[in-house]
PDB file of N, CA, C and O in Angstrom:
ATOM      1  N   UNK A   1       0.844  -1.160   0.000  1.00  0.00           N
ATOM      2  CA  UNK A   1       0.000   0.000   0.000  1.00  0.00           C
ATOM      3  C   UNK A   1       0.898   1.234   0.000  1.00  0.00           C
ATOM      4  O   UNK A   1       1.805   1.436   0.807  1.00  0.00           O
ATOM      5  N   UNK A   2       0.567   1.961  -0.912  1.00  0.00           N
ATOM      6  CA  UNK A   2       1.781   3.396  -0.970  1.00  0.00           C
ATOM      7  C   UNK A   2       1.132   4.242   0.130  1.00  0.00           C
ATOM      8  O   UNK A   2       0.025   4.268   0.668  1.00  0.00           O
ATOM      9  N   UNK A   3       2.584   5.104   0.270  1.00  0.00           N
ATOM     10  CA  UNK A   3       2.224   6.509   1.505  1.00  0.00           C
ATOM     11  C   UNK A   3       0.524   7.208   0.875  1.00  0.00           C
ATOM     12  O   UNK A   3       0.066   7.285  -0.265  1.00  0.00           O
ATOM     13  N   UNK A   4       0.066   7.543   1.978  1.00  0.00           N
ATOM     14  CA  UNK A   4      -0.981   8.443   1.489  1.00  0.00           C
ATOM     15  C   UNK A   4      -0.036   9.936   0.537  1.00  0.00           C
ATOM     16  O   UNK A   4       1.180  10.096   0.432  1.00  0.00           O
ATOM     17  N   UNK A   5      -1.163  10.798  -0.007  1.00  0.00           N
ATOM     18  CA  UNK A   5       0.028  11.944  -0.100  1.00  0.00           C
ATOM     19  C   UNK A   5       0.457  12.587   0.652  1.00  0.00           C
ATOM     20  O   UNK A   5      -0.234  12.926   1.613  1.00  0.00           O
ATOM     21  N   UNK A   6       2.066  13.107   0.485  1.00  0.00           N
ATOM     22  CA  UNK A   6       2.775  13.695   1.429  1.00  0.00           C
ATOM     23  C   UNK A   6       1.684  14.980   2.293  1.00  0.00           C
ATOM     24  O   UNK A   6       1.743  15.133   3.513  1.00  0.00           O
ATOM     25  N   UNK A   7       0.751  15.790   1.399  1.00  0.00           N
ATOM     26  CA  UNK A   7       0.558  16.969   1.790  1.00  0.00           C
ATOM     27  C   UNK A   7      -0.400  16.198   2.917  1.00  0.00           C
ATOM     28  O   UNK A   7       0.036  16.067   4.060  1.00  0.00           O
ATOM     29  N   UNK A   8      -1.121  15.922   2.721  1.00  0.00           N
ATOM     30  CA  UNK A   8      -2.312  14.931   3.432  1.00  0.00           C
ATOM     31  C   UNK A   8      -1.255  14.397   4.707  1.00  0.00           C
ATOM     32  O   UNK A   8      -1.139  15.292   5.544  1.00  0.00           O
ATOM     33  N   UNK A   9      -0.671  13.481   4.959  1.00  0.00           N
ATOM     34  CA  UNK A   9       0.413  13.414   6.059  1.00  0.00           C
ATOM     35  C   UNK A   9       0.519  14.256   6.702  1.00  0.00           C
ATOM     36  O   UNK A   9       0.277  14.005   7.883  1.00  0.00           O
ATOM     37  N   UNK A  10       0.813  15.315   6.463  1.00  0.00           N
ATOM     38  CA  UNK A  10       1.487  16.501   6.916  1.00  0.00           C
ATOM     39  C   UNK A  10       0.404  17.962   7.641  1.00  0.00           C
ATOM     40  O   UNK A  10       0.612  18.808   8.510  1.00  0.00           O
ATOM     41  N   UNK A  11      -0.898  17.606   6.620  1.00  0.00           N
ATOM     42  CA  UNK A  11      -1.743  18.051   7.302  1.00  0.00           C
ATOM     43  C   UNK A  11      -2.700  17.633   8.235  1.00  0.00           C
ATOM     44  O   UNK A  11      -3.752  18.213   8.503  1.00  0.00           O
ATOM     45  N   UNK A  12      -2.228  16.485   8.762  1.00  0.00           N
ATOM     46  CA  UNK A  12      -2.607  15.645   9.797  1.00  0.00           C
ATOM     47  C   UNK A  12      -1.820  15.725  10.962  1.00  0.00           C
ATOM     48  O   UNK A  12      -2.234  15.648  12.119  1.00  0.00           O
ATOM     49  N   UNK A  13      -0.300  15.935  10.469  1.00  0.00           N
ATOM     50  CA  UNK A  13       0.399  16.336  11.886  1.00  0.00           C
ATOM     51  C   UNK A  13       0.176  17.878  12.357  1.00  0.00           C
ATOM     52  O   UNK A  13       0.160  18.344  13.496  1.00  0.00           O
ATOM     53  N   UNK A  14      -0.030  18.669  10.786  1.00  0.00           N
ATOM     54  CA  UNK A  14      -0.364  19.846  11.644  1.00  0.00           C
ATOM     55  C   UNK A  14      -1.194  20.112  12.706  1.00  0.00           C
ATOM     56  O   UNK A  14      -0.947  20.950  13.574  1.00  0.00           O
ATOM     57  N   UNK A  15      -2.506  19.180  12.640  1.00  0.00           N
ATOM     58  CA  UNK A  15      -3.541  19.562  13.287  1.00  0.00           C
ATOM     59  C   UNK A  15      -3.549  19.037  14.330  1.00  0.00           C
ATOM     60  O   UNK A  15      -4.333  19.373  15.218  1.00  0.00           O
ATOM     61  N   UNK A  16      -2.307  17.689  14.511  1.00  0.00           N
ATOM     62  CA  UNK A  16      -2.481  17.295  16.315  1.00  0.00           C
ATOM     63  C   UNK A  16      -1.813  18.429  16.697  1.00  0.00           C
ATOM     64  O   UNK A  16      -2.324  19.059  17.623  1.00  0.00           O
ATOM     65  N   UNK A  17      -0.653  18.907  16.147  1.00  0.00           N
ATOM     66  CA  UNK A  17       0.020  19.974  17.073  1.00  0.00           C
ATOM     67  C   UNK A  17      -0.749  20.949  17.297  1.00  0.00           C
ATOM     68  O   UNK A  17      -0.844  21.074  18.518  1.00  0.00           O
ATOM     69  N   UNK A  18      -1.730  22.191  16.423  1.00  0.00           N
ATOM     70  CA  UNK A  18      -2.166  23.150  16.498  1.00  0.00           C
ATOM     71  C   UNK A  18      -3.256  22.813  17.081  1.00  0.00           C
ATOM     72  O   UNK A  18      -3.900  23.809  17.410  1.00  0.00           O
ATOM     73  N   UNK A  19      -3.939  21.452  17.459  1.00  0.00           N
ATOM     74  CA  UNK A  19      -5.358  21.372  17.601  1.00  0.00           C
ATOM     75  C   UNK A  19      -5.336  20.469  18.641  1.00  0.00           C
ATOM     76  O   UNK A  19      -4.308  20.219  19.271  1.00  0.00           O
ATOM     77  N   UNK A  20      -6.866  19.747  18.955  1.00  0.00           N
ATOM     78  CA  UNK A  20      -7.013  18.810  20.027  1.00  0.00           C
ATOM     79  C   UNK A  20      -8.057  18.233  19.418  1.00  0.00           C
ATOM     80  O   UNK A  20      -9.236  18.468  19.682  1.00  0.00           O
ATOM     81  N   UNK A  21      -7.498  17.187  18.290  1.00  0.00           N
ATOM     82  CA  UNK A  21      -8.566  16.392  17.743  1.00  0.00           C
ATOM     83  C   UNK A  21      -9.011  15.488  18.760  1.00  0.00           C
ATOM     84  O   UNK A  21      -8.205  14.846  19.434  1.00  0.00           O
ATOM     85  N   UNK A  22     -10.697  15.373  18.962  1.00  0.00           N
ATOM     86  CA  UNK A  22     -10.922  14.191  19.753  1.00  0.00           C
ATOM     87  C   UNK A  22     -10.434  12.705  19.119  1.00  0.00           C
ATOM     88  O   UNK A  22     -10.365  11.812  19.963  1.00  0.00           O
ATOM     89  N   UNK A  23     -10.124  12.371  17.886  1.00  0.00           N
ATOM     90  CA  UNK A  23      -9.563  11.085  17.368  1.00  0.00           C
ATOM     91  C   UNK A  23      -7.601  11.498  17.201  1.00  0.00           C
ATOM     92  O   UNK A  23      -6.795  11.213  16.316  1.00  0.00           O
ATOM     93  N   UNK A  24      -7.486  12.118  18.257  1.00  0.00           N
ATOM     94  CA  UNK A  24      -5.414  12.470  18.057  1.00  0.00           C
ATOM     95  C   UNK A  24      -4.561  11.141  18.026  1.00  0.00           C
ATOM     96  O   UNK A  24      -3.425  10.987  17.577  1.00  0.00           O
ATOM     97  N   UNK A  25      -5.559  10.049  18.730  1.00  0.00           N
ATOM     98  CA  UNK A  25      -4.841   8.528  18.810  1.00  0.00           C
ATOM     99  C   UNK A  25      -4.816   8.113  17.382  1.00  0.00           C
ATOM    100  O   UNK A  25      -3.874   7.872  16.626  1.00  0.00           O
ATOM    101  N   UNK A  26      -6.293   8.090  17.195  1.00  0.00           N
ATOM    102  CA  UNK A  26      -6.018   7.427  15.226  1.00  0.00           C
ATOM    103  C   UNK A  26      -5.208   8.212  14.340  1.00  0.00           C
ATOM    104  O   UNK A  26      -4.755   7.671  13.331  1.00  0.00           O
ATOM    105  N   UNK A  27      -4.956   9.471  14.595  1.00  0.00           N
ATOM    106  CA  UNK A  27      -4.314  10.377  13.537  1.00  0.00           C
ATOM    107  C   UNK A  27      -3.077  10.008  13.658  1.00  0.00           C
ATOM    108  O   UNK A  27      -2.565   9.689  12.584  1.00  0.00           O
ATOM    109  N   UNK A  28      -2.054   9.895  15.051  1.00  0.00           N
ATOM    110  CA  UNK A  28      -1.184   9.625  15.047  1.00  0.00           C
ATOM    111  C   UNK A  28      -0.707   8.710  14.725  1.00  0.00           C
ATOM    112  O   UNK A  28       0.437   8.778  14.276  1.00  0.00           O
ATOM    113  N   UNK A  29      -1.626   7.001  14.851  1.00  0.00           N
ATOM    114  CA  UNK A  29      -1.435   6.011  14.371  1.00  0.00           C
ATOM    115  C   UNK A  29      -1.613   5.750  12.914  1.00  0.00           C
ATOM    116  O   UNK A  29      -1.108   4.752  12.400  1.00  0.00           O
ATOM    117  N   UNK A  30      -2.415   6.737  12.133  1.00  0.00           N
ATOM    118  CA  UNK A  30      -1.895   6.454  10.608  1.00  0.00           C
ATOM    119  C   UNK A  30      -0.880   7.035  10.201  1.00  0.00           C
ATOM    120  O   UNK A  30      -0.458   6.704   9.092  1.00  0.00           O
ATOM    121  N   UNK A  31      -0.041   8.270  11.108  1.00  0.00           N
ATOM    122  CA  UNK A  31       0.635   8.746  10.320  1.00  0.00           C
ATOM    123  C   UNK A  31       1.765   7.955  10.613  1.00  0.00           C
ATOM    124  O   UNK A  31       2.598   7.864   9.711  1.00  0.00           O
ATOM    125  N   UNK A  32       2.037   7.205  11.950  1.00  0.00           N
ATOM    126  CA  UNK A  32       2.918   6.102  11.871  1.00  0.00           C
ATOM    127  C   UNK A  32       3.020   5.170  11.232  1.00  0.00           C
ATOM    128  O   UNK A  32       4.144   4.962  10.775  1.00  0.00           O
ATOM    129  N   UNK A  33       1.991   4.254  10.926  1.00  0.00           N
ATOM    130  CA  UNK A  33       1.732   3.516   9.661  1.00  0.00           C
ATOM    131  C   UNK A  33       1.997   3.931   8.296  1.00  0.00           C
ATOM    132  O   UNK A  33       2.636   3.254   7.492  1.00  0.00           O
ATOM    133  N   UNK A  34       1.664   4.668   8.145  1.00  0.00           N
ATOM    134  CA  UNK A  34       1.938   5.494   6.441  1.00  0.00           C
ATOM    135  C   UNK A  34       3.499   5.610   6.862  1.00  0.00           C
ATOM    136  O   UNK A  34       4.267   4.830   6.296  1.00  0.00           O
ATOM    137  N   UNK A  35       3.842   6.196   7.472  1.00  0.00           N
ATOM    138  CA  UNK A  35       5.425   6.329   7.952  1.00  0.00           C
ATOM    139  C   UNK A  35       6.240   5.276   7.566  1.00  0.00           C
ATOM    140  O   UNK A  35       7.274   5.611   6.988  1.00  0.00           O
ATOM    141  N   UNK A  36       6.029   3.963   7.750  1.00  0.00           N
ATOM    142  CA  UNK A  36       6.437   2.536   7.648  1.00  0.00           C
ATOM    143  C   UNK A  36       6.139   1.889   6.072  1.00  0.00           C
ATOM    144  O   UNK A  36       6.375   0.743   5.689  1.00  0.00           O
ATOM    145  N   UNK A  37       5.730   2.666   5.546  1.00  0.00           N
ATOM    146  CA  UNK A  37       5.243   2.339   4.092  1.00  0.00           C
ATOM    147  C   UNK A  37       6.504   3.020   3.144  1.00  0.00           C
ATOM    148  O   UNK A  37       7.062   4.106   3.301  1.00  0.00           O
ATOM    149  N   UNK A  38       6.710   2.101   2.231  1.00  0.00           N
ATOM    150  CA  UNK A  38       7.380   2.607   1.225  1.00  0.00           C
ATOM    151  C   UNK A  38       7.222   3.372   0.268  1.00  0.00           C
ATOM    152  O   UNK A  38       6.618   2.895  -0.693  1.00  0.00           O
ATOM    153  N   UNK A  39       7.641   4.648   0.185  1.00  0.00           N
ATOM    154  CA  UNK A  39       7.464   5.825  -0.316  1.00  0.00           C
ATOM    155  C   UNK A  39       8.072   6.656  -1.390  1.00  0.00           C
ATOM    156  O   UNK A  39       7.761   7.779  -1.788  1.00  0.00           O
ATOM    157  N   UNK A  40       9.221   5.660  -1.848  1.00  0.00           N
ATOM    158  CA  UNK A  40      10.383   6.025  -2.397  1.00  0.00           C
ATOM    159  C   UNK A  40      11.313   7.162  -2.093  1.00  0.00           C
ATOM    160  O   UNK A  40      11.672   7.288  -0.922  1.00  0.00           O
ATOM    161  N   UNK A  41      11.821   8.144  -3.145  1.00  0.00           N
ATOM    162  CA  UNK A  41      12.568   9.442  -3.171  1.00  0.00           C
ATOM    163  C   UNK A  41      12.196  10.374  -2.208  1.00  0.00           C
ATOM    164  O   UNK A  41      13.081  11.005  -1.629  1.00  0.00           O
ATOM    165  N   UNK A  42      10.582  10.625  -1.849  1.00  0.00           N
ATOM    166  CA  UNK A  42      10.004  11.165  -0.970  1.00  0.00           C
ATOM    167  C   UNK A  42      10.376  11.264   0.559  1.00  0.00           C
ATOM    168  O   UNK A  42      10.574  12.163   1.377  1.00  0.00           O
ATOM    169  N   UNK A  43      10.371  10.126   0.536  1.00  0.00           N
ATOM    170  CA  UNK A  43      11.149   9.539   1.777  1.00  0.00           C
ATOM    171  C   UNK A  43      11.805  10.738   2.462  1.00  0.00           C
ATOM    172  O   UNK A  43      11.460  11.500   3.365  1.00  0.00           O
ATOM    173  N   UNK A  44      13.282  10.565   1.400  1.00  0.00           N
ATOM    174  CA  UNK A  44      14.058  11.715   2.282  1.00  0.00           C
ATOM    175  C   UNK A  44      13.632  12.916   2.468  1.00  0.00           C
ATOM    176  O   UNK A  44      13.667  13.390   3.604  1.00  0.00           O
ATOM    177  N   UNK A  45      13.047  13.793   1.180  1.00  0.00           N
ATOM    178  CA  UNK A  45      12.549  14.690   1.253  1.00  0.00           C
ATOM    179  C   UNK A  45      11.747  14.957   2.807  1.00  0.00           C
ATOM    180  O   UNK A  45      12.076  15.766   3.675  1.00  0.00           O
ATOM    181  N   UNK A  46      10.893  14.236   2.812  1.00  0.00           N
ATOM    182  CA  UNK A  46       9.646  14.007   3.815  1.00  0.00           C
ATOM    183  C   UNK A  46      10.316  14.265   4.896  1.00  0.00           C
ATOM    184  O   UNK A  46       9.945  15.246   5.540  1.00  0.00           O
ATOM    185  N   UNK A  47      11.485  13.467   5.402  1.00  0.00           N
ATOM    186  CA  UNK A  47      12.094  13.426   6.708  1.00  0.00           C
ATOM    187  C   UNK A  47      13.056  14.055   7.095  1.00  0.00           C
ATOM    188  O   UNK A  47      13.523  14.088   8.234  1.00  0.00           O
ATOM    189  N   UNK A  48      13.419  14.611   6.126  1.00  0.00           N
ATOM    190  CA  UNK A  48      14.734  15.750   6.196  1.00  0.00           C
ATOM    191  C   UNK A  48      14.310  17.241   6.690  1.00  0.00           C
ATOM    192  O   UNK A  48      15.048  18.143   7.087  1.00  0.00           O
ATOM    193  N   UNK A  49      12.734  17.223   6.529  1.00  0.00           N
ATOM    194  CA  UNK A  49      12.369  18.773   6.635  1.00  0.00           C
ATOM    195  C   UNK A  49      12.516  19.243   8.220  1.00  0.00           C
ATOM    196  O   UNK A  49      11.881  18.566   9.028  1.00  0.00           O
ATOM    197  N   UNK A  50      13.180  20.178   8.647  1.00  0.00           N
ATOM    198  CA  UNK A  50      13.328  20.477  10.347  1.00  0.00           C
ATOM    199  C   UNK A  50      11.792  20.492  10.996  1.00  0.00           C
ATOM    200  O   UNK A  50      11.407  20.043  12.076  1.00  0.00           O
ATOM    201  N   UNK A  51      11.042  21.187   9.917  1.00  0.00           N
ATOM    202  CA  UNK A  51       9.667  21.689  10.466  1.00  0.00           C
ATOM    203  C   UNK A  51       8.789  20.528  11.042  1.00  0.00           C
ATOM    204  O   UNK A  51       7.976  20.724  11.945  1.00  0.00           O
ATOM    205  N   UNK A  52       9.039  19.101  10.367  1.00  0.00           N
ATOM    206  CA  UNK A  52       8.661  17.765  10.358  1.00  0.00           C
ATOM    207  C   UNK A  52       8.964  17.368  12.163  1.00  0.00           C
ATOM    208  O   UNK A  52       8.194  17.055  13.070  1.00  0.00           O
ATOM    209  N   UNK A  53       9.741  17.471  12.130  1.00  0.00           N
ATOM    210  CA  UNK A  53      10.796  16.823  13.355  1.00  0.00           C
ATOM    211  C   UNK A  53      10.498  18.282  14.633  1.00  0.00           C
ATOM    212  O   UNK A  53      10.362  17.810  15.761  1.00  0.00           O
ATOM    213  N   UNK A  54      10.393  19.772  14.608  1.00  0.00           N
ATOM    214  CA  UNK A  54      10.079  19.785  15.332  1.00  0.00           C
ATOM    215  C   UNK A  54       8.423  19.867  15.737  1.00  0.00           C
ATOM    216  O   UNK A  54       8.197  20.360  16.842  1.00  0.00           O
ATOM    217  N   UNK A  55       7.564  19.543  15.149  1.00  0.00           N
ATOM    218  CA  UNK A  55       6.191  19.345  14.653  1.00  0.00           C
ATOM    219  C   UNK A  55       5.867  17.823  15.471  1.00  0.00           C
ATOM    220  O   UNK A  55       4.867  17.780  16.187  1.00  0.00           O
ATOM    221  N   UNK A  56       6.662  16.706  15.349  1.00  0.00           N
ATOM    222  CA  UNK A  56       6.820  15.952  16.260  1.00  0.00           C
ATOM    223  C   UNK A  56       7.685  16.204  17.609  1.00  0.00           C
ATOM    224  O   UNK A  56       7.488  15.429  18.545  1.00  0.00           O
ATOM    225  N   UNK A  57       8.281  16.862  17.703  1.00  0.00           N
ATOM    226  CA  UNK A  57       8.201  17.277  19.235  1.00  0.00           C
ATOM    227  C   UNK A  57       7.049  17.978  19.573  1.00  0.00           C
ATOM    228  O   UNK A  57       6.333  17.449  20.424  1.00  0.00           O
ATOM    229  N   UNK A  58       6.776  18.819  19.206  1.00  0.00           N
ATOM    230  CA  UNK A  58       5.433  19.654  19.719  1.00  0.00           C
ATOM    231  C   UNK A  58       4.419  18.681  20.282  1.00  0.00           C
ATOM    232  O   UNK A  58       4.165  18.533  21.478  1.00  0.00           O
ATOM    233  N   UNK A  59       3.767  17.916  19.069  1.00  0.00           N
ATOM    234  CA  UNK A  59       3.179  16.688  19.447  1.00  0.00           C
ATOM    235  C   UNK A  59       3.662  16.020  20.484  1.00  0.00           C
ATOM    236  O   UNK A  59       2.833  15.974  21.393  1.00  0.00           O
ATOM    237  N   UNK A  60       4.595  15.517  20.709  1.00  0.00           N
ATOM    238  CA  UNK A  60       4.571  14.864  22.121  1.00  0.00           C
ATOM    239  C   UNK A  60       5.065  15.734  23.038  1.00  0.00           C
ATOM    240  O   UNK A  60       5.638  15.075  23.906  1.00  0.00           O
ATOM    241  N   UNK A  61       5.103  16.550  23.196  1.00  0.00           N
ATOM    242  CA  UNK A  61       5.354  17.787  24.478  1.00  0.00           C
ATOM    243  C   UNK A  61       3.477  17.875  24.619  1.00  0.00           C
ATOM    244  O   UNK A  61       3.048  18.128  25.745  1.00  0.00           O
ATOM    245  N   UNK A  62       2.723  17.719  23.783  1.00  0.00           N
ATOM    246  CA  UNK A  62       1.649  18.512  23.982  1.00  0.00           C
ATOM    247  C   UNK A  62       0.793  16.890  24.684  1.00  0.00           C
ATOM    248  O   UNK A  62       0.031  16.842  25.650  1.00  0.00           O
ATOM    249  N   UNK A  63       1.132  16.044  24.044  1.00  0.00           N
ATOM    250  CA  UNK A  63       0.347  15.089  24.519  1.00  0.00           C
ATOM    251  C   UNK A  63       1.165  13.795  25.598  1.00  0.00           C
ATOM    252  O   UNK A  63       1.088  12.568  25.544  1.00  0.00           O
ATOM    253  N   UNK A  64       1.926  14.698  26.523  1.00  0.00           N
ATOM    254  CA  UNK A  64       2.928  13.611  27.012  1.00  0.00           C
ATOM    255  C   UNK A  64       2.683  13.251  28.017  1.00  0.00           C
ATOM    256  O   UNK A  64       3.552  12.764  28.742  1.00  0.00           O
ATOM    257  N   UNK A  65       1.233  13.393  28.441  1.00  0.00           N
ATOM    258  CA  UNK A  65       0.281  12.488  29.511  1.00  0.00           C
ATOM    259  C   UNK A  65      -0.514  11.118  28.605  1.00  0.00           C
ATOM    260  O   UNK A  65      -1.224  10.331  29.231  1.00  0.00           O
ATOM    261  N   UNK A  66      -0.353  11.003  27.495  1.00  0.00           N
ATOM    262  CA  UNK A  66      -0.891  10.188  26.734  1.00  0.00           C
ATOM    263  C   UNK A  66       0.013   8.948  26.260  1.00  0.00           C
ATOM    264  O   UNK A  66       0.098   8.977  25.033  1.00  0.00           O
ATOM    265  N   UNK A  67       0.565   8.100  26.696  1.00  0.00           N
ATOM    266  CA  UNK A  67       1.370   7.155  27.022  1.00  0.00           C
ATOM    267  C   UNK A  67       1.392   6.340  25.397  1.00  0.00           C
ATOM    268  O   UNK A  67       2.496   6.020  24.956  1.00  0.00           O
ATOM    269  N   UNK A  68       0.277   6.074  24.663  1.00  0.00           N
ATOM    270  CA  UNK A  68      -0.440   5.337  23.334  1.00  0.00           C
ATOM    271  C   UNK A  68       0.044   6.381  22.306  1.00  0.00           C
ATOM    272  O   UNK A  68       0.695   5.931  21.363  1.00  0.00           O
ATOM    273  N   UNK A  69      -0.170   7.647  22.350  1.00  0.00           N
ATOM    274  CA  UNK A  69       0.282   8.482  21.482  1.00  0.00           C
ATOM    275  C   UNK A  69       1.447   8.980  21.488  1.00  0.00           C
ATOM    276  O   UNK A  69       1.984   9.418  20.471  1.00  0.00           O
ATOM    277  N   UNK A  70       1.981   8.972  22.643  1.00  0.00           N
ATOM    278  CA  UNK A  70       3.519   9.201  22.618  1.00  0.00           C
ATOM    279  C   UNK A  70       4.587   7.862  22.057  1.00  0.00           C
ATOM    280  O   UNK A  70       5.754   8.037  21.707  1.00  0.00           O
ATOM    281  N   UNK A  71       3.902   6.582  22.074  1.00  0.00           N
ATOM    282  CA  UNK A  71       4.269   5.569  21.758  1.00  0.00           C
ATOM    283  C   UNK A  71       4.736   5.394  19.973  1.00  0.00           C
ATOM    284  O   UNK A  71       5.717   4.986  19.351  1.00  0.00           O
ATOM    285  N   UNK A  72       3.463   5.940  19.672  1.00  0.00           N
ATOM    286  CA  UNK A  72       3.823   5.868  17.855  1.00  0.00           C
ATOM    287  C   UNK A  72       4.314   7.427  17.625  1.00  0.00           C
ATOM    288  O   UNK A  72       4.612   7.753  16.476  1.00  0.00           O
ATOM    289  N   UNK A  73       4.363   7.935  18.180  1.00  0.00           N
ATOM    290  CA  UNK A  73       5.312   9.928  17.812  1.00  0.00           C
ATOM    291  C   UNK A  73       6.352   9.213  18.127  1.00  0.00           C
ATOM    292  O   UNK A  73       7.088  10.151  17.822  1.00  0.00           O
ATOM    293  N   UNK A  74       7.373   8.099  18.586  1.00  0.00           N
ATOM    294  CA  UNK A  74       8.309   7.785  18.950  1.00  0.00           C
ATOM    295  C   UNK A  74       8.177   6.895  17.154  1.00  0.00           C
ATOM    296  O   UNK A  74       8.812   7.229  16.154  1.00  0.00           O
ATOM    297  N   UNK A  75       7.606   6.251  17.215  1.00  0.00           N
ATOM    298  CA  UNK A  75       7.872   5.161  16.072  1.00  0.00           C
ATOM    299  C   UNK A  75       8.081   5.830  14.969  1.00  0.00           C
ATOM    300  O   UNK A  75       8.858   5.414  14.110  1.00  0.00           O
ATOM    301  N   UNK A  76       7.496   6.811  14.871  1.00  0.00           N
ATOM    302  CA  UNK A  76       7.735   8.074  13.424  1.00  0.00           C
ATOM    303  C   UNK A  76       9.389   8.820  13.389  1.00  0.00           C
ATOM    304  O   UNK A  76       9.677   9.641  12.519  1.00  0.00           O
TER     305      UNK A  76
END
């Protein structure tokens, strides 16, 4: 199964950080899943960006009473 699209990814992490989705567990868990998917060239692109990485800190600074969601922000 290929990555969803990058922008789509990405506007899913925006919104755990900026927001308080009541589903923040499933969001995080697809974007870990999609994460684990082969994506090709993208790849690096995707993971190289600073904004990415500190976007996942935010996320788990914000949810780091949440033990399940901090679990897959680690796996990403």
């Amino acid at each position: 199964m290929p990555m969803r699209n990058l922008h789509e990814v990405s506007a899913i992490i925006e919104s755990l950080e900026k927001s308080n989705p009541s589903n923040a567990y499933n969001l995080i868990k697809t974007v870990e899943k999609e994460s684990r998917c082969e994506f090709g060239a993208n790849n690096v692109e995707f993971y190289s960006r600073p904004k990415l990485i500190q976007s996942l800190i935010n996320i788990g600074n914000k949810y780091v009473s949440d033990e399940k969601i901090l679990e897959h922000v680690v796996r990403i």
